[in-house]
N, C-alpha and C positions, 0 to 999 in steps of 0.2 A: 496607443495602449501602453498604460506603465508594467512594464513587468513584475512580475509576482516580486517581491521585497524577501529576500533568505532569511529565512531566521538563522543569529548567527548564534552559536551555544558560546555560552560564558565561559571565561575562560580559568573563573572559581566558582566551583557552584559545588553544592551536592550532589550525592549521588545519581539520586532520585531526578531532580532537576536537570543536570548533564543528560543522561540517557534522555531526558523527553526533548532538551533541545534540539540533538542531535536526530532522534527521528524528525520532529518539526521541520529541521534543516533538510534531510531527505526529502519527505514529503512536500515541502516548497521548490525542491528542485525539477522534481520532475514534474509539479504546474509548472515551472517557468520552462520544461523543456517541450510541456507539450502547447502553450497557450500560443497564440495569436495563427494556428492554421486552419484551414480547411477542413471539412469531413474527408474530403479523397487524400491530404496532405497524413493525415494523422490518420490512413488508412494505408500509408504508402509504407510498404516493406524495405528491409536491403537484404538486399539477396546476399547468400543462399537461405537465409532465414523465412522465416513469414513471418515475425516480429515485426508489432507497429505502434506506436505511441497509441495509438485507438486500445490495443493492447493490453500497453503495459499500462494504462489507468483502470480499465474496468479488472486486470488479475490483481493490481495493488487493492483496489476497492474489496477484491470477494475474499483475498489473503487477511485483511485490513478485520475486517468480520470476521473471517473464522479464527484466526489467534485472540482477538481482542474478547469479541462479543461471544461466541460459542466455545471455545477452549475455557478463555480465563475465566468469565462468568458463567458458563452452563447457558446460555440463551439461546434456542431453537436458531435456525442459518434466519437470515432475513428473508421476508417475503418475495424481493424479486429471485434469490435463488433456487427459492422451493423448488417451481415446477420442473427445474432442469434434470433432466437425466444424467447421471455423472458419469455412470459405469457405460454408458451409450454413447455421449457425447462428455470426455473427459477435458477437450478444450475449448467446450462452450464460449466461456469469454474471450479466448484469445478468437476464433471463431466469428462472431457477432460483434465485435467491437467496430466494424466496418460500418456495420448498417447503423450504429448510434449518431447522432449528431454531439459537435464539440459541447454543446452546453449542457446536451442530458451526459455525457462522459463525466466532465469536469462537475456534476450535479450530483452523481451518482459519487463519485470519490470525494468529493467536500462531505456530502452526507456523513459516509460513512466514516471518515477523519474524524467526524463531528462524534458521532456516538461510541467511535474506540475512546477518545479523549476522557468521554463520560466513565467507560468502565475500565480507564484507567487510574482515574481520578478516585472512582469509590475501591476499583484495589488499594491503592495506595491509604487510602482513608482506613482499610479494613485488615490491613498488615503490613501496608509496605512494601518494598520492594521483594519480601520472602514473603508474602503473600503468594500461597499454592493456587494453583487453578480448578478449576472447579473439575475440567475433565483431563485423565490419566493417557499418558504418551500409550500407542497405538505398539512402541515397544512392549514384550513384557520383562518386569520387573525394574522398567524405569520410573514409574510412578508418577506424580504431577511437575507441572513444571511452576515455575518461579516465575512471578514478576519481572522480574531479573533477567529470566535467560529469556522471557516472550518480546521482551523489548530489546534486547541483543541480537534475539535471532531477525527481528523486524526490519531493526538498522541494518544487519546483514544482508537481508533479501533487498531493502532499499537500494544499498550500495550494488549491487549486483547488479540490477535491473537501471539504476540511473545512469549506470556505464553502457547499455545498450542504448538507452535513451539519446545520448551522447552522441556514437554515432548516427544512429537512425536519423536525427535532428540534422545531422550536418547534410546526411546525404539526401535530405527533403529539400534544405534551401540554403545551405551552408553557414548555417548560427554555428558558433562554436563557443566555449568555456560558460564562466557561470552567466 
């Protein structure tokens, strides 16, 4: 199997451009951190955590949705989220990530890469990078957020979550760097 290829961000680009390579560059990182294992491999934790690559694809997948597709554009969660109880079950996916197989994981976060892309695409078409979001911070009197800061904060959580990714990977079968 070839590994997933990084996207590497330009090293002059625009603004606009820069921030989408750099999520792209996340996001291929943590395929290639999760690709060629097992269902039990990519369900296997490191302790003291319960953190699992099984995990960290299906929370990037439902995060992936809800900043892109339901904050930025105002669109209902996706249908596989609906039926879950949140207030009941608040770590659904990190939870059920187990019982997924690698192809419906990695099906489920291509997806959804897929149609954040899309409603990044028509933000960008429809204001730009200050392009407001359609739904207002859960703060009050913080108001909508920006294109800008939805794709800063994405990079963010990427970078976060690819450093667990990182070790998790190693202590599964000892891959290490990119």
């Amino acid at each position: 199997m070839t590994p997933t290829e990084l996207t590497r961000p330009p090293l002059r680009a625009n603004e606009a451009e820069s921030l989408i390579a750099f999520l792209d560059y996340h996001r291929d990182y943590l395929r290639r951190k999760s690709e060629g294992l097992t269902q039990e491999q990519l369900a296997q934790p490191l302790a003291p955590s319960t953190m699992t690559l099984a995990g960290l694809l299906k929370h990037l997948a439902l995060v992936e949705d809800h900043w892109f597709s339901e904050v930025l554009m105002g669109n209902e969660e996706a249908e596989i989220w609906q039926p879950i109880d949140w207030d009941a079950d608040p770590d659904w996916e990190w939870r059920t990530a187990a019982d997924d197989s690698p192809g419906t994981l990695r099906a489920l976060f291509d997806s959804t890469v897929e149609t954040s892309d899309r409603c990044i695409q028509q933000a960008l078409d429809e204001g730009g990078l200050d392009r407001l979001s359609h739904r207002e911070s859960r703060r009050p009197g913080n108001g909508h957020f920006s294109l800008r800061w939805i794709l800063l904060h994405m990079i963010e959580e990427y970078a976060q979550h690819n450093g667990h990714a990182d070790l998790i990977r190693e202590s599964v079968d000892g891959v290490t760097g990119e």
